[in-house]
N, C-alpha and C positions, 0 to 999 in steps of 0.2 A: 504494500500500500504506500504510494506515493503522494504525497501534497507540494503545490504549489512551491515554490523555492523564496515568493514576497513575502515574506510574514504579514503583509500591507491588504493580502489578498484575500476578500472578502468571505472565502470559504476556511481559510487560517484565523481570519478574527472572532467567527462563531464559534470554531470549533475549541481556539481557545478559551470563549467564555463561557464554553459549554463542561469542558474538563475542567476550567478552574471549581466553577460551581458545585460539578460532582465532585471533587478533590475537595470541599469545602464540607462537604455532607459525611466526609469519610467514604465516598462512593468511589470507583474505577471502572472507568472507559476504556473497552478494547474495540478496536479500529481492524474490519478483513476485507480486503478485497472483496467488490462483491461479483466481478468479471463473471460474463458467459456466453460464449459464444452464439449466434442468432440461429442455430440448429437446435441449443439445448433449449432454449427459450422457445422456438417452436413445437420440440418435446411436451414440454410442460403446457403448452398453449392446449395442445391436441388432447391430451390426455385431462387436462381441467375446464375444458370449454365450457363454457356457460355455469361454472358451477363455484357458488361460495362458496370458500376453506377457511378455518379457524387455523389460525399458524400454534396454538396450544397457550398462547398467553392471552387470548380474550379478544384477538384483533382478526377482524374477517376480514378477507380481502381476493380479489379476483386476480388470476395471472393474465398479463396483461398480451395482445395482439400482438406480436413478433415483427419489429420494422428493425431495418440496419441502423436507423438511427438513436434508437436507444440507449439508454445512459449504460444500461449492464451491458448489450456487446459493444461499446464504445470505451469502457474501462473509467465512467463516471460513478459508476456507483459504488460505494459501500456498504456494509453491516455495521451499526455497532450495537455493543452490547453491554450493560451497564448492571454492576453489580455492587452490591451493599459490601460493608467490612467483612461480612462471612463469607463472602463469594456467592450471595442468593442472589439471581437475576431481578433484575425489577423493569424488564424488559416488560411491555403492554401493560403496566399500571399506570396512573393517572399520578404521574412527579410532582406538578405542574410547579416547576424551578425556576422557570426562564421568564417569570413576572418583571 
């Protein structure tokens, strides 16, 4: 996982107010790749079509029509995953931090 090289650059200043803030709660943010080719993504297109998923933390969501311009086969996107001082996820609860 690469980020921008400007600290100046607008996706570097959220995401540092975003780790300070969980680094302020005793929380940790981990940053993966979320890269995928526009074959895999048409995979998952085919096999979920038309059908709500619960990802397991409470959040529904649709896998999305398969174009090349895409943030995942384009290498824009990320995962992250955000976990208390125990290493508990607190991934799809309601943070609400960033007031």
């Amino acid at each position: 996982m690469s980020w921008p090289s400007d600290p100046n650059a607008p996706i570097n200043i959220a995401k540092k107010k975003f780790d300070d803030e969980c680094a302020d709660k005793g929380w940790k943010i981990t940053y993966t790749d979320a890269y995928r080719p526009q074959i895999v993504q048409a995979h998952f297109y085919e096999i979920y079509i038309g059908k709500i998923s619960n990802d397991g933390h409470g959040n529904l969501y649709e896998v999305a029509y398969p174009r090349a311009t895409d943030d995942h086969n384009t290498g824009k996107a990320f995962d992250a995953l955000v976990t208390d001082k125990n290493g508990n996820s607190l991934n799809g609860k309601n943070l609400s931090i960033l007031n």
